[in-house]
Structure formats: C-alpha cells, structure tokens
N, C-alpha and C positions, 0 to 999 in steps of 0.2 A: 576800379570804379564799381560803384554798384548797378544793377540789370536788374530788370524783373523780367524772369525766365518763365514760359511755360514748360511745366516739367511732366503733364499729363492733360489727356484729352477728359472732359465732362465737367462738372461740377465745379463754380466759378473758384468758391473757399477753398480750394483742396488743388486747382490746377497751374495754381503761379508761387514759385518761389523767387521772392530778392538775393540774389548773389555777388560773388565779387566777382568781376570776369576783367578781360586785359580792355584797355582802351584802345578804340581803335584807331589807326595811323591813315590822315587823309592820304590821296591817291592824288597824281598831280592834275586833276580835272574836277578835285574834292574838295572840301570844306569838313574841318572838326568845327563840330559847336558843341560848347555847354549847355546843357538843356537844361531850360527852369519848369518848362511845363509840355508833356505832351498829349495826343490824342487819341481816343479811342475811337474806332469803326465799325460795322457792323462782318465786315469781316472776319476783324476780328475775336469775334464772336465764334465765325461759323469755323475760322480756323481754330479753335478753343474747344470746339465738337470734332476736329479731326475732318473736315469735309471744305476744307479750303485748298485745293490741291498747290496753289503755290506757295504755300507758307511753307518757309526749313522744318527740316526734322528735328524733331526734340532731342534734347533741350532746346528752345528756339526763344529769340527775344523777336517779340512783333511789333509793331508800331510803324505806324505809314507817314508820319510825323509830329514834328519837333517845333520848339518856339525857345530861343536862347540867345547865349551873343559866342560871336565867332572866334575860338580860343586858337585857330592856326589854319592855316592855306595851302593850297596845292602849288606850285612852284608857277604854274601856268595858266592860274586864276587872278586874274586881274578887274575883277567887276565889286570886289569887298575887301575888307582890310582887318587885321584881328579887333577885336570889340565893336564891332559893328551887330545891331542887335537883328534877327534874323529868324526868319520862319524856313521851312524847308521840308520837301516832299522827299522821305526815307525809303528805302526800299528793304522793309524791316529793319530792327535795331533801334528804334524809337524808345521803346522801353528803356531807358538809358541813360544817367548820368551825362554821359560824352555820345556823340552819333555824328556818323560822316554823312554827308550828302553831295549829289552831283550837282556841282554849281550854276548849273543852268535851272535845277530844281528847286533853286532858294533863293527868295526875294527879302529886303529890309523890310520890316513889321512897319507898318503907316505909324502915324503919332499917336490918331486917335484911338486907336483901341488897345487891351489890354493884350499881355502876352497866353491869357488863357485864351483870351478871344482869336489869337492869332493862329491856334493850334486847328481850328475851323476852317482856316482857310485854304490851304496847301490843298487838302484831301477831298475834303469836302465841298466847296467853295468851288476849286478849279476841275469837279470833277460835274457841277452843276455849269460850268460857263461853259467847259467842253461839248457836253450833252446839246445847250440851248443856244451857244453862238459858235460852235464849231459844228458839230452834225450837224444841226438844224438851223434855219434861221427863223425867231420867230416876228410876227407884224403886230399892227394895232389891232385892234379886236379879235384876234385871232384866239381859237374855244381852245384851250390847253388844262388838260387833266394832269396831277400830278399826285404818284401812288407815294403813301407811306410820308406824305408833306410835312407831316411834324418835327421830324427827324432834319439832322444837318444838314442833307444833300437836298429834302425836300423844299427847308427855309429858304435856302440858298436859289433853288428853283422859282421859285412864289417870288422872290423881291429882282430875278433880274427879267420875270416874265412880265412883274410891275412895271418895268422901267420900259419895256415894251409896250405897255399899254392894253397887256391881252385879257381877257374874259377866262380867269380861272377858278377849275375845279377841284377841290382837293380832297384825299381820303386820309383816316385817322382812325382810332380805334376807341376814343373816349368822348363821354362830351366836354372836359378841359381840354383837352387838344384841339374839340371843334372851335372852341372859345377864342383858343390861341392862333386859331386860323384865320378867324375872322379877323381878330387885330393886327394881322400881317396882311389883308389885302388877300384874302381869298373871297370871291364871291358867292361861291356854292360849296361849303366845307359839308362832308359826307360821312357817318359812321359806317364804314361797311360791315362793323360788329351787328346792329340793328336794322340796316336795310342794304339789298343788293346795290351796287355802285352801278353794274351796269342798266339795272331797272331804273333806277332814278336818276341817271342821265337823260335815258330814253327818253322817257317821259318828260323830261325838259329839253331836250335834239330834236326827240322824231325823229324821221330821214336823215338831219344834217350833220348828225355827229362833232367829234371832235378835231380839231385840227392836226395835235399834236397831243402827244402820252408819252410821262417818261413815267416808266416802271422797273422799280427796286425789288419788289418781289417775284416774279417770272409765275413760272408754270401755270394753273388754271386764270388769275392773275392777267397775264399776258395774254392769255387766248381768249376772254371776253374781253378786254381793251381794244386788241385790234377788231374787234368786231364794230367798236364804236366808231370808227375811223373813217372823216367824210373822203370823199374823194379827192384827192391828193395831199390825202393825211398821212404823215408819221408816227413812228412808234419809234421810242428810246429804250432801248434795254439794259441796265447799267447793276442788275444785281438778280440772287436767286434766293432771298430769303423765305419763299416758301419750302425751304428744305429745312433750313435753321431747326436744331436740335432735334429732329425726329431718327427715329432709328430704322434700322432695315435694312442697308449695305447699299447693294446693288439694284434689287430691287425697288426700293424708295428711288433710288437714282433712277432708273428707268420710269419710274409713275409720272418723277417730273417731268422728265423729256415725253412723255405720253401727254401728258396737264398741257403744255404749251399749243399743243393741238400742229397740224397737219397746213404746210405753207408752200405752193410750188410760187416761183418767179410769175405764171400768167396772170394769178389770183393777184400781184399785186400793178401787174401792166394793166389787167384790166380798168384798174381803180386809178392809177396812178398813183398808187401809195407805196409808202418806202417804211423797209425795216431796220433799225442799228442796233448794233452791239456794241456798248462799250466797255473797255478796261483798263485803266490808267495805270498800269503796271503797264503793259503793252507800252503803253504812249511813253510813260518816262524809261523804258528800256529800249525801243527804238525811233521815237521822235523826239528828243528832249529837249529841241528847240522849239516845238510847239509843245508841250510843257510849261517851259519858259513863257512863251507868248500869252497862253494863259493865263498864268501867276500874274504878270504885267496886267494884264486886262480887270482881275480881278483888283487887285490894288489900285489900279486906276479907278472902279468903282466905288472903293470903299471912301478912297479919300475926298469924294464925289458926294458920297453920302449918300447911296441909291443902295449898298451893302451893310448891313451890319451883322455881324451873327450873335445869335441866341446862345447864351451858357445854360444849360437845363442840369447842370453840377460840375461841383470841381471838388474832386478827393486827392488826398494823398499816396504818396507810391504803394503804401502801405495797406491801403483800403482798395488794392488793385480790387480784389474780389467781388467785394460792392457795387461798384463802378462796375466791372462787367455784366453782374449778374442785374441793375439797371437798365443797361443798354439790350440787354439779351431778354429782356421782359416786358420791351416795347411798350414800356409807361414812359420814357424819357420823354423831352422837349428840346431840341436843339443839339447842342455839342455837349460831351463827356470830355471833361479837362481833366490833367492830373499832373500836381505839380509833385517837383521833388522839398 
C-alpha cells in the first residue's frame, strides 16, 4: 500500500515522501480501514520541525486520523462489521492507504456530512468536547475565550460553547478570519496581530474576567490568559504552538517553559481557579473508553445539528506539502482534508 512517510525534519516540499510500505494487520481489539480521506493537525506540523517528542522516528508516517469503510476486524470486536463506513482516532499511521485503529477510538461517520468533513472530527472535534464537556463544564453566559479559534479545535470550541449559551471571545490573526468568526457565533472576535488580547479584554472585563480559556498556543500566551481569569476561573491547555518552527534546541525550549510564567497551587486556592493540561494521546492510550465516550458525544451533536466542521481545503496525497506548509502558516480556516 502506499504511505506518505516523513523522511526529514523542516521544509514542508522536501520532508514527505509517498512509498510503498506493508499493510498493517488489525490486532484483536482493532479495526483495518481503507482510508479515503485523512487529517491533518497542528502537531503535525510541530512533529514535521522535529519538536513533537511523541511522534516515531523517521522514517515515520503521521496522522492522528482516518475517514474510510472498514476492510477487516479484530476477532474480539463486535460493535462494526466489514464495510461499515467509519471515522477513527489513529495513533500515527493516518498517512495511509490502509490504517488500523483501537475500536473503541472509531465511530460510524453520521449521514449528514462528508467524509472529508468527518476527518475533523475524531481529532479535532473530540479533543474540543474533551477540553469543554470533560475538564470543564461550561454554563449559560459564562465569558469564554478561545485562542487560535479559526483553526479546527477552535471551530469546534465556538459551536459547542454556542450550544452552551456562553458569551464568547475569540482570537485570530487576520481580518478574514475575524469575519469567519463572527459568522460562527463569536461575539468579540480579536486580531492579536493588531491589538493586545489581553488589553482588549480588559477593557471590556475590568475586574471580572473570563470564566474559561482554552489555549492552543502556551508560553507567553498562557501566562497573560490566566491573568484574565475571574475567580473560579479555568484555564485549558491543550497545545504549545508558540514553539512551532523556531529554532534554538534547548534553549528555545526552556524560553518557553520561562514564557508560561511562575504558578504555585496557593495562587490558584486563592482564586479558586483551576489549571488543565490536556492530551489526547494520553487519553486514547490509557482511557479509551472515555475516548469512546467522547466520539459518541460528538456524533450525537452533530446529527443534532449544533456540530458541523468547517473544510478550509482538501488536497491530494500528493500535495502533502502544500497542505502542510498551509496549516503551518496559520492562514488556514478550519480542517485540512486529504484525500487519497
């Protein structure tokens, strides 16, 4: 079968080759699918710069998931059947003609939307309902800021925090993006290219801040957000793209962990406010049944109609490059599909 392998770190044109590699053999708690279209992530970006420490060593095929129909089963899986058409959260190996996945991590695709659309939701999708209905719970008017909102995990944030009924903030880095903000139901969509986020919260909080913050970029990022944070406010942390493509080793690495700023446990008993980490590798390598619950959740909203995700492109295997060097230039909008 054919892969698109990363075979070097840097430069999007120059770091993926298509090869022929073996098919891989589900396991008896697995699912093979044929994949017609998979997804790309922001990870997989940063593992594309060599700074993603869980991604394999090269040669390495990446992809966090899959959208296809089910060409074979694990002896002990009983919730799917071959041709049953299916989305599914990979744990690498997405890149891929054929990819196995842990059956708990793969749900039927709903009717209404497409298979590119469905590549959105495994990773993306179930890693926003985690963030806003697993950490956190959010309410009706409740002030929720959400970093980096244009983007998949952002959309995906914005329409279940609608469904919530809550008073959201979101940040972007163009005015088409603020645009595309607005027509999803953001209230206060912000350029932080053109003006401080945290200033122009202020200014519209004062004292009260925000309830809830989920932030995909970290380091400096992170440490003015929980500044915003009223009292018995949370902070989601669910990514570290302020590192994305910069060079410098270790030292860059430590700037970040400096950038985040200085947090003992009393600073937030004082406040009553609460911090999270999350990472859904984590989650689908030792909770995959919450995983599962997830996915469920998610698909129950979609076919609700309170979910839909945004395609902001769909290339071919072949224009891997493109597709990357897109998502890695943070002009996207929504999900990066790629069909075979």
């Amino acid at each position: 079968m054919k892969a698109v392998a990363l075979v070097k770190y840097g430069n999007a044109e120059e770091a993926f080759e298509i090869r022929e590699v073996s098919k891989p053999v589900p396991a008896d708690h697995e699912v093979l699918i044929r994949v017609q279209c998979f997804g790309l992530n922001y990870a997989d970006v940063m593992a594309r710069y060599g700074q993603y420490q869980d991604a394999p060593p090269l040669p390495a095929v990446l992809g966090y998931e899959v959208a296809g129909t089910i060409e074979e089963i694990g002896k002990d899986v009983n919730d799917f059947a071959v041709g049953n058409k299916v989305m599914a959260f990979t744990r690498f190996g997405g890149y891929a003609e054929y990819a196995v996945a842990d059956a708990r991590g793969t749900v039927e695709i709903p009717g209404n939307i497409t298979m590119a659309e469905a590549t959105a939701l495994p990773t993306q999708y179930g890693t926003a309902y985690y963030c806003a209905y697993e950490m956190v719970n959010l309410f009706k008017d409740d002030h929720v800021l959400i970093h980096a909102a244009a983007g998949g995990v952002g959309t995906a944030l914005i329409q279940l925090a609608r469904k919530k009924g809550c008073v959201i903030y979101g940040t972007a880095g163009s005015d088409e993006k603020l645009d595309y903000l607005r027509g999803i139901g953001v209230d206060y969509p912000i350029n932080y290219r053109s003006v401080d986020f945290y200033k122009e919260i202020k200014n519209l909080r004062g004292k009260e801040g925000v309830d809830v913050v989920f932030d995909a970029v970290g380091g400096t990022n992170y440490k003015k957000s929980r500044k915003l944070l009223a009292h018995g406010g949370r902070i989601v942390s669910f990514g570290v793209s302020e590192r994305s493509g910069k060079k410098g080793g270790i030292l860059a690495d430590l700037k970040l962990v400096f950038n985040f700023g200085f947090l003992h446990p009393i600073m937030l008993l004082m406040k009553s406010q609460g911090t999270i980490g999350v990472n859904m590798l984590r989650i689908g390598d030792h909770q995959p049944d919450t995983l599962k619950r997830c996915l469920m959740g998610v698909v129950e909203l979609v076919n609700e109609g309170a979910l839909q995700p945004h395609i902001g492109g769909t290339f071919s295997a072949e224009q891997i490059g493109a597709a990357h060097d897109l998502l890695g230039s943070r002009n996207s909008i929504g999900k990066i599909a790629i069909e075979w």
